[in-house]
C-alpha positions in Angstrom: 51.9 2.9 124.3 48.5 3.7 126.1 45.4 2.1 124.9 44.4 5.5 123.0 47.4 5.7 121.4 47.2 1.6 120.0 43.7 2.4 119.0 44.4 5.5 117.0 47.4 3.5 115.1 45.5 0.5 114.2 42.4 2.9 112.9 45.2 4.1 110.5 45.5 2.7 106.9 48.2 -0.2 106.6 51.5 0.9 105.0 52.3 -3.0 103.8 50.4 -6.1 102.8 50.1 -9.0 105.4 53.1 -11.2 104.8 50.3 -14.4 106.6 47.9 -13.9 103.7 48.4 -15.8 100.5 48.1 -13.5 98.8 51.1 -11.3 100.3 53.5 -14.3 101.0 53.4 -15.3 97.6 54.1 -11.4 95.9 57.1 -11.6 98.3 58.4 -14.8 98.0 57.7 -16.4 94.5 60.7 -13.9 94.0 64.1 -15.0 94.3 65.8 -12.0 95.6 63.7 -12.6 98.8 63.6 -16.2 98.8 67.2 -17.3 98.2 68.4 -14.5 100.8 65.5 -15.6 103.6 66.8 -19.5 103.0 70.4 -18.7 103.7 69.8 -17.1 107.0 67.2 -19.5 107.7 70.1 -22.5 107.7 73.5 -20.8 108.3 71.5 -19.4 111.1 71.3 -23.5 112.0 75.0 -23.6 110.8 73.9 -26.0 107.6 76.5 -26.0 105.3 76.1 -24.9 101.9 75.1 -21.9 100.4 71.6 -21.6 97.7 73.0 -19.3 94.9 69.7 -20.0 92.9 66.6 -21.9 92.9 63.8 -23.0 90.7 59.9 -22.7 91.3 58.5 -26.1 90.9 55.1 -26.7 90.6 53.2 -26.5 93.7 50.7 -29.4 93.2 51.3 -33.1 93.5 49.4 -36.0 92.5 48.4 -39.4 94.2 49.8 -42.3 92.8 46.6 -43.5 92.2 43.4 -41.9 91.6 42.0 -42.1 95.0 44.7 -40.5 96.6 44.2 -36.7 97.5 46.6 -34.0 95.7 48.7 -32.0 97.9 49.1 -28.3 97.4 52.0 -26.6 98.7 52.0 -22.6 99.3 55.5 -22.5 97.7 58.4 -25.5 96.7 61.4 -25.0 94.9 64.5 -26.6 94.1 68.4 -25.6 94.8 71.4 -25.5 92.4 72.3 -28.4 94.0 68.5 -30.6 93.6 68.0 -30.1 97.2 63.8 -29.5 97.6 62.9 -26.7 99.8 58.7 -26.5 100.7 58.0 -23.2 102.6 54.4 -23.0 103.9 52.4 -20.3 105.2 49.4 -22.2 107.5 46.8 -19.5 109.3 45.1 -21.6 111.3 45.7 -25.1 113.7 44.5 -28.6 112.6 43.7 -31.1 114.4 46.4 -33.3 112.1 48.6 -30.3 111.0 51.5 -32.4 112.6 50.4 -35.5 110.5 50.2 -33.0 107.8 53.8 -32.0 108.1 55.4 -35.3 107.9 53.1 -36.8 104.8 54.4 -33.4 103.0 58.3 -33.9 104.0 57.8 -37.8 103.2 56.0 -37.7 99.8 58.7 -35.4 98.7 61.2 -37.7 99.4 59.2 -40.9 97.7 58.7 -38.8 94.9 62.4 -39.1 94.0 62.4 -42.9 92.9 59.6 -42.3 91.0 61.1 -40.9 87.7 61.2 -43.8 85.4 65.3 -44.3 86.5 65.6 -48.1 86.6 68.8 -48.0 88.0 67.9 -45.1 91.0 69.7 -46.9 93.9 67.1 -45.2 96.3 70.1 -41.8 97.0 67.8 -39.2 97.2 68.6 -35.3 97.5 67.5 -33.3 100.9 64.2 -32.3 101.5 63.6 -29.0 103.9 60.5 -28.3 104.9 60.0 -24.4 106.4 56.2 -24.2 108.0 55.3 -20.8 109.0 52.2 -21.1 111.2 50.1 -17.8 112.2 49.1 -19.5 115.3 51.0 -20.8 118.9 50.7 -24.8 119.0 48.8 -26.0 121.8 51.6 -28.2 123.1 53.5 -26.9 126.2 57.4 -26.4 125.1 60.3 -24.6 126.6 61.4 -23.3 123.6 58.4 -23.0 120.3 59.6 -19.9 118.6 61.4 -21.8 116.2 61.7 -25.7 116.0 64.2 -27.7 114.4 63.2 -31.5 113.9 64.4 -33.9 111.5 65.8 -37.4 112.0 67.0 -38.6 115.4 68.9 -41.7 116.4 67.9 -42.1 119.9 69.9 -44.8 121.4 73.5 -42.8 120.2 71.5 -39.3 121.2 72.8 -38.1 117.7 71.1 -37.2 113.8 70.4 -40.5 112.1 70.3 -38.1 108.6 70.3 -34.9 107.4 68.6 -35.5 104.5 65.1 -34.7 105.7 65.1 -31.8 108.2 61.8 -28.9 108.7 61.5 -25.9 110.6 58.2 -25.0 112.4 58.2 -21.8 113.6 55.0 -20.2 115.8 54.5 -16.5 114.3 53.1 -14.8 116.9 55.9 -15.7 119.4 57.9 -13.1 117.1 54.7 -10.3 117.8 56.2 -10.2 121.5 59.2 -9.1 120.2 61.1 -5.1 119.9 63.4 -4.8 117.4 66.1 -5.1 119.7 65.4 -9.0 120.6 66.4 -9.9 117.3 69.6 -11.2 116.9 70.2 -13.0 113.8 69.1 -12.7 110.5 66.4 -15.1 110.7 65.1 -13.1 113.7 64.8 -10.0 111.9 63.0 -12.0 108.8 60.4 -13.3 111.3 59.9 -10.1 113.0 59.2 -8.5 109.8 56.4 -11.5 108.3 54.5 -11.7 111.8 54.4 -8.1 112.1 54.3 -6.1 109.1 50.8 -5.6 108.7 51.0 -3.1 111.3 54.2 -1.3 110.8 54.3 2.1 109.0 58.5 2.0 108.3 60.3 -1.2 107.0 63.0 -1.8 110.0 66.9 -2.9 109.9 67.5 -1.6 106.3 70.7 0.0 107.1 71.6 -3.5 108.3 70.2 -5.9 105.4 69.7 -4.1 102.1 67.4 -6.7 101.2 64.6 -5.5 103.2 64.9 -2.1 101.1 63.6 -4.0 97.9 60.8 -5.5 100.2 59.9 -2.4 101.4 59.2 -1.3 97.9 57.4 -4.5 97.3 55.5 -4.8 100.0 53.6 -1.4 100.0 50.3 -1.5 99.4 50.8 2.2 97.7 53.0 -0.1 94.8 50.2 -2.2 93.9 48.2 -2.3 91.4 44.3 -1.7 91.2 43.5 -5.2 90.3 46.6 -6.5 92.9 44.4 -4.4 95.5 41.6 -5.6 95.1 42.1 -9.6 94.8 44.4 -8.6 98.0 41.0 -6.9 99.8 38.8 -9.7 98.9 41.3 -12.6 100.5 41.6 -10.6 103.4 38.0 -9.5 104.1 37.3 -13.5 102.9 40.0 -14.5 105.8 38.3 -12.4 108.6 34.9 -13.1 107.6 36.0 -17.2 107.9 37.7 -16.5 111.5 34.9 -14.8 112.6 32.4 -17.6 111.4 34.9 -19.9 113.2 35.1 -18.1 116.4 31.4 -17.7 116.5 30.9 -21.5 115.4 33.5 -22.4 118.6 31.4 -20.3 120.9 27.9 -21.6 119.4 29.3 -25.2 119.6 30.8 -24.8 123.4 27.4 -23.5 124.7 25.2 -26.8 122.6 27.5 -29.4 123.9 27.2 -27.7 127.5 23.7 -27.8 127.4 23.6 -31.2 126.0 25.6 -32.3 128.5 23.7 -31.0 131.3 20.7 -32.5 129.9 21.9 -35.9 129.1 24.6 -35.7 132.0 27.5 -37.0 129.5 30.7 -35.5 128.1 30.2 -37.0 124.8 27.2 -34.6 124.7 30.0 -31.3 125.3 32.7 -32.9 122.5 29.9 -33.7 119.6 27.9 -30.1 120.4 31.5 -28.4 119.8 32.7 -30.5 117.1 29.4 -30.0 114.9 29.0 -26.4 115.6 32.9 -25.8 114.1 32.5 -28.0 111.6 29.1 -26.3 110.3 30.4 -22.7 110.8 33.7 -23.1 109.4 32.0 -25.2 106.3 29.3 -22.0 105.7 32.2 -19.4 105.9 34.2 -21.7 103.2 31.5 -21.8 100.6 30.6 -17.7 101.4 34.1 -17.7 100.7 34.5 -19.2 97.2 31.0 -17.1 96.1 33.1 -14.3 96.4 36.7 -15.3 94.8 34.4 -17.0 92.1 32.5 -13.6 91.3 35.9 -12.0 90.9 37.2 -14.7 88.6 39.4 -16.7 90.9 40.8 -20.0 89.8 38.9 -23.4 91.2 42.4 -24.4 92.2 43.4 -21.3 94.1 40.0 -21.4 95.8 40.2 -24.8 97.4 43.7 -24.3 97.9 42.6 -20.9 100.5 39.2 -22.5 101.3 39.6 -26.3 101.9 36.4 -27.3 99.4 36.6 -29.6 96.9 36.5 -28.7 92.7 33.2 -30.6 93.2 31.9 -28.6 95.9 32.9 -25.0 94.3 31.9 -26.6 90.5 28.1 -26.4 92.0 28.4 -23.3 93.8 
């Protein structure tokens, strides 16, 4: 495709919601018939044995266990027939502790089991799976980042210690450099679909997956309804807005810590001018943000889930 020819198709209206917003990865997959079959190719595609023929939404947010303690919100966490806990996350942008992040959420979900009142809990505990989808390529050099599959490792027999806590992280836009014909499994084709649906007119591989006729249906933006559209709008717009406010901040930040640092002839002077023009930038498109979703009667919840304020911070907006 020539550069005329991209430009013309991206100046087109989109067919489908973007699976990466919250908005869309939650009207696709707070559904079981697109959960449950996503799971299952997820880990046969790992050969994990076991098959999930139903799961239960759980509630998303989870308390300290004591009142200075931070909640953790999870994009979506459910339970198998079986008790297992599955957390499936959609994250859009890097952190500088997102790995950090990963392991307190796959850990606290394990803790949480011996904490049920059960006197006699003899610490067994149910798996935890942890799937984080991240709209963004890590930073570390790997051979292999598509997909990764970590969990816990005994290192002096070079074998799995346990399978009872095991997490996927898998770099979306490794999929975007794929055709349809590089996907080979299931889980490929899944993938393929969430990292680029935003700019496909047709839903692909229905003949092979009749599932992905149902998300065809409920994925079109032409199937919504007024109000769906417009919350849908306003979290996008409310996205870019935020990226662009970050890129700018990165860019404003890069050239103050250069000139700093020429001036005072120190790196420290390159690092701070960077670190407090992102952090200013990203903190002005965050409260712009919330204005918005609070105008059109979002929750204070579901804003500093999307946004990263506080309830205090958004209560005096």
């Amino acid at each position: 495709m020539d550069e005329e020819e991209k430009l013309n198709k991206e100046s087109q209206p989109a067919v489908f919601i973007d699976l990466t917003t919250d908005f869309g990865f939650k009207r696709i997959f707070e559904r079981k018939e697109f959960m449950i079959p996503f799971l299952n190719d997820l880990l046969s595609t790992y050969n994990k044995e076991g098959v999930i023929t139903d799961i239960t939404y759980l509630n998303t947010e989870n308390l300290g266990e004591v009142s200075k303690d931070k909640r953790i919100v999870f994009d979506l966490k459910c339970k198998t027939q079986d008790g297992d806990i599955i957390l499936v996350e959609m994250q859009k942008r890097d952190q500088e502790y997102f790995d950090d992040r990963v392991i307190y959420y796959m850990n606290r979900n394990v803790a949480m089991q011996g904490e049920l009142g059960d006197d006699l809990w003899k610490f067994g505990i149910k798996k935890v799976y942890g799937v984080f989808l991240m709209d963004f390529n890590e930073k570390r050099q790997l051979d292999n980042k598509a997909v990764r599959h970590c969990g816990l490792y005994d290192y002096t027999n070079q074998c799995p210690y346990s399978y009872k806590q095991e997490f996927w992280l898998v770099n979306l836009p490794q999929f975007r450099r794929y055709t349809k014909a590089d996907c080979k499994t299931n889980l490929d084709k899944w993938l393929y679909i969430i990292s680029n649906i935003k700019n496909m007119e047709t839903m692909p591989f229905t003949m092979e997956m009749p599932v992905f006729k149902g998300l065809k249906t409920a994925a079109e933006i032409a199937n919504m309804t007024r109000n769906e559209r417009e919350s849908y709008i306003l979290e996008y717009d409310a996205y870019r807005t935020s990226l662009a406010a970050w890129d700018y901040a990165i860019k404003e930040g890069r050239a103050k810590g250069l000139q700093e640092g020429r001036a005072e002839g120190r790196a420290e002077g390159r690092a701070e001018g960077r670190a407090e023009g992102r952090a200013e930038g990203e903190h002005n498109a965050n409260l712009a943000t919330a204005r918005k979703m609070l105008s059109k009667g979002f929750s204070v919840d579901s804003i500093a889930d999307i946004t990263g304020l506080s309830p205090s911070e958004i209560a005096s907006l």
